[in-house]
FIGUDO-315012 format. One record per residue: z, y, x of N, C-alpha, C in turn; residue in three letters. Coordinates in steps of 0.001 Angstrom, whole numbers, plus 500000, padded with zeros to 6 digits. Each point is the difference from the previous one (the first is absolute). Layout:
ZYXZYXZYXALA...
# end
This chain:
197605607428385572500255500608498720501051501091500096UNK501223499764500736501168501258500473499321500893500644UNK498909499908500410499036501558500604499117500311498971UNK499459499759499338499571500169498700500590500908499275UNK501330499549499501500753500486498942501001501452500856UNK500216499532501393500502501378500615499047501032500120UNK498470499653500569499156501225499888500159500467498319UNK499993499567499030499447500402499230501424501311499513UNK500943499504500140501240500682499386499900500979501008UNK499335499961501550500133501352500702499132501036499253UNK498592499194499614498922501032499669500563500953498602UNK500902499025499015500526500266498275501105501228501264UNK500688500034500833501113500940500132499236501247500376UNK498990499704500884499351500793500915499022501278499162UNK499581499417498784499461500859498913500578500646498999UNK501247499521500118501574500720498967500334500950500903UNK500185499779501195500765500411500829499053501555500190UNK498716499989500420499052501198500555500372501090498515UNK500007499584499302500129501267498943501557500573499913UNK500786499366500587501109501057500394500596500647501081UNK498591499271500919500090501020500644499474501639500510UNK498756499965499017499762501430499305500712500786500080UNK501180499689499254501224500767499977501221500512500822UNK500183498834500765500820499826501183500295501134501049UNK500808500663500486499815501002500755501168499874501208UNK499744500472501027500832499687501338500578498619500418UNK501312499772500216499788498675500993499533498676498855UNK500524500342498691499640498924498696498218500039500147UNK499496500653500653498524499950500128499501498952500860UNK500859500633501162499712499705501380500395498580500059UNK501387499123499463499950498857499874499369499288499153UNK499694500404498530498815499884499602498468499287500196UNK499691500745501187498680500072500357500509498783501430UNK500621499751500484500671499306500373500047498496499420UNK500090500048498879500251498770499233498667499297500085UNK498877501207499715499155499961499527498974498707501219UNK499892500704501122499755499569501215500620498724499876UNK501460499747500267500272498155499622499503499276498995UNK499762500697499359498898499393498745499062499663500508UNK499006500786500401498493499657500430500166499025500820UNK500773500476501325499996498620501163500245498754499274UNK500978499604498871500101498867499172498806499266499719UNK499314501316499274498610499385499234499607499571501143UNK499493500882501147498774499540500613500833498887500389UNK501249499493500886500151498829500088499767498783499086UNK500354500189499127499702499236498876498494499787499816UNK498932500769500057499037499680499631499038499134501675UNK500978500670501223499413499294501075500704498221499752UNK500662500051499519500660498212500005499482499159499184UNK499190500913498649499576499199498884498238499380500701UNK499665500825500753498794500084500326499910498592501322UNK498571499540499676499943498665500438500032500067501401UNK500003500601501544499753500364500412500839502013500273UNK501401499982500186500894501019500368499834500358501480UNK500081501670499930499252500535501115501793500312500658UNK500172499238501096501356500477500369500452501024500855UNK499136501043500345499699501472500227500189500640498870UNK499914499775498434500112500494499054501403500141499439UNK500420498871500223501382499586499714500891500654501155UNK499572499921501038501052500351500919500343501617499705UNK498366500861499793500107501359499655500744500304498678UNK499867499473499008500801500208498582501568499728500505UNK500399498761500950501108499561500081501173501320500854UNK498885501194500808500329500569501019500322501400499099UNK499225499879498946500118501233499101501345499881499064UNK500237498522499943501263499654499107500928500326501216UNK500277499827501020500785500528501282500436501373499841UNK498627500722499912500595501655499772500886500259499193UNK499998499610499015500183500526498893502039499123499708UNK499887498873500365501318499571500967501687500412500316UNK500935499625500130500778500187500579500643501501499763UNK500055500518500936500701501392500050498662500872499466UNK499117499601500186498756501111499303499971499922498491UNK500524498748499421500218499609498692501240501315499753UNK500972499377500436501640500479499528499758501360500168UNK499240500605500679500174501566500100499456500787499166UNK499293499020498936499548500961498844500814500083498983UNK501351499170500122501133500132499034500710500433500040UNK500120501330500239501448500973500249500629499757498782UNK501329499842500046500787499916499493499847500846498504UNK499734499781499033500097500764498666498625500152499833UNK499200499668500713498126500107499381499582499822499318UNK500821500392498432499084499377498371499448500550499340UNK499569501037500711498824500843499042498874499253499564UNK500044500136498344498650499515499804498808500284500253UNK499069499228500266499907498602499622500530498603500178UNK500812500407500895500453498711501445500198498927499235UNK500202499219500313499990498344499872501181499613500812UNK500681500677500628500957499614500275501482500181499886UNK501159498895499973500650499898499423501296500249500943UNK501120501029499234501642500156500511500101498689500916UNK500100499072499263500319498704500944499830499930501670UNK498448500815500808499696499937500970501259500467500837UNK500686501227499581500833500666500728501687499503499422UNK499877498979499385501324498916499855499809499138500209UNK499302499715501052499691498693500345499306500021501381UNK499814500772500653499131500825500845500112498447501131UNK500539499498500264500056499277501319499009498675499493UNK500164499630498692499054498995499537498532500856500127UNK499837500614499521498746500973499625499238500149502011UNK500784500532500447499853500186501569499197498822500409UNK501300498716499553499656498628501071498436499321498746UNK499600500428498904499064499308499791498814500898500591UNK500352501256499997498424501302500803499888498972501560UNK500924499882500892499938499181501193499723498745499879UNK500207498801498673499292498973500159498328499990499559UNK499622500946498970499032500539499593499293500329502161UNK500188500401500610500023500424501230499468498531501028UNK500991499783500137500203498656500701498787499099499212UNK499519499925498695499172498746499096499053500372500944UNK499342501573499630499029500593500194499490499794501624UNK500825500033500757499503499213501167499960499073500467UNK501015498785499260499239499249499813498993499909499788UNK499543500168498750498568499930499449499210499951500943UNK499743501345500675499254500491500867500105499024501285UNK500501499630499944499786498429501852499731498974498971UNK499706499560498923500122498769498986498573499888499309UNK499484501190500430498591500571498717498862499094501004UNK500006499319501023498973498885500540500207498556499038UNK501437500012500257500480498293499782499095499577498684UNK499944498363499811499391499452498666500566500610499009UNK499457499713498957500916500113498673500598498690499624UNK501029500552499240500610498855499584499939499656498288UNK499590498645499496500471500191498419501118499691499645UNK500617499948500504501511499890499355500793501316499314UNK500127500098499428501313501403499675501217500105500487UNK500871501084500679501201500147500546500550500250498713UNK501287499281499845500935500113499000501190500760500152UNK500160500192501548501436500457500499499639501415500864UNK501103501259499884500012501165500256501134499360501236UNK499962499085500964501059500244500648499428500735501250UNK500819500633500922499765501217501358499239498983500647UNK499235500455500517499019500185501315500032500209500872UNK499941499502501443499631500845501377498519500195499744UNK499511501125501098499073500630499782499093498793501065UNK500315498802500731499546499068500191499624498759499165UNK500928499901499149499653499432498958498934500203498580UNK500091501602500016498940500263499122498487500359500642UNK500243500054501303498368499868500878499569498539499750UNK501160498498500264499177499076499587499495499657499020UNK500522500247499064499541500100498673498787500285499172UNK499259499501499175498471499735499352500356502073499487UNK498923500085500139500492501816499224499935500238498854UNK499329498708499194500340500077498548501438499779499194UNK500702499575501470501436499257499682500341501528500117UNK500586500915501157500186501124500722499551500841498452UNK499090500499499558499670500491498818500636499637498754UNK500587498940500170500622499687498751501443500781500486UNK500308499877500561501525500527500396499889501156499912UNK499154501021500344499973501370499909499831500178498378UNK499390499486499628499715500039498445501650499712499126UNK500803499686500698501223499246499703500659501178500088UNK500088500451501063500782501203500671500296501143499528UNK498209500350499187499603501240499493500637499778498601UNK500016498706499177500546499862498624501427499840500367UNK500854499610500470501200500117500143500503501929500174UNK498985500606500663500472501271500511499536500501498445UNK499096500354499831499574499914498640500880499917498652UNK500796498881500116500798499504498679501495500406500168UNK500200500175500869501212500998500492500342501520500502UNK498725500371499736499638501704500270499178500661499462UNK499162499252499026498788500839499653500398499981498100UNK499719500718499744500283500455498345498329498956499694UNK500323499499498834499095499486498898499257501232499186UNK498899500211500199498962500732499088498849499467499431UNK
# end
């Protein structure tokens, strides 16, 4: 049901989200379109986990696309003062920059997890806890568990950087 209700709030952002970026111009584009891409890999993960029978070539590729987009490839679309509208993003990133940093790198680290994890069973249980990871620990891990944490990651980064529209 927590993959359920996360695809669905990606697809509700993902269709708010495309119409401003119409507008969007230079790096507010470029991260943007950016966003956009972690979106999709979401869905399609999401829709490979719901499915009776998950193709873990599918997952690993969405999980590899959430990689790009990652870490220092994340942070570099936030130069310092980037609020031209339309952006969605918020002063806070660059007062806070070392939190913002270390969640683009756990966002990083999930994602490959994922990607060594996207064979394992599934699990029905739900993860309740955001605590750190080795990137051994999230390979053993069911990848519906691994998916929940990224889903965790992205709303924490989200609720501390992204403006409400």
């Amino acid at each position: 049901m927590a993959i359920f209700r996360l695809a669905t709030l990606l697809l509700l952002s993902a269709t708010l989200g495309a119409q401003a970026h119409d507008k969007a111009t230079g790096v507010v584009k470029q991260r943007m379109d950016a966003m956009g891409v972690l979106a999709d890999s979401m869905k399609s993960i999401a829709g490979q986990l719901k499915s009776p029978s998950p193709d873990p070539a599918a997952i690993q590729a969405a999980a590899t696309a959430l990689r790009a987009h990652a870490a220092g490839n994340l942070t570099k679309d936030f130069p310092e003062g980037s609020l031209s509208p339309p952006t969605e993003a918020r002063a806070e990133i660059w007062q806070d920059w070392d939190r913002f940093t270390a969640l683009a790198n756990r966002l990083d680290l999930q994602a490959q997890g994922l990607a060594l994890a996207a064979g394992n069973p599934l699990s029905g249980t739900a993860l309740k806890t955001q605590k750190k990871r080795s990137l051994k620990e999230l390979a053993q891990m069911p990848p519906n568990a691994v998916f929940t944490l990224i889903g965790q990651t992205c709303g924490t980064c989200h609720k501390a950087f992204r403006t409400k529209k």
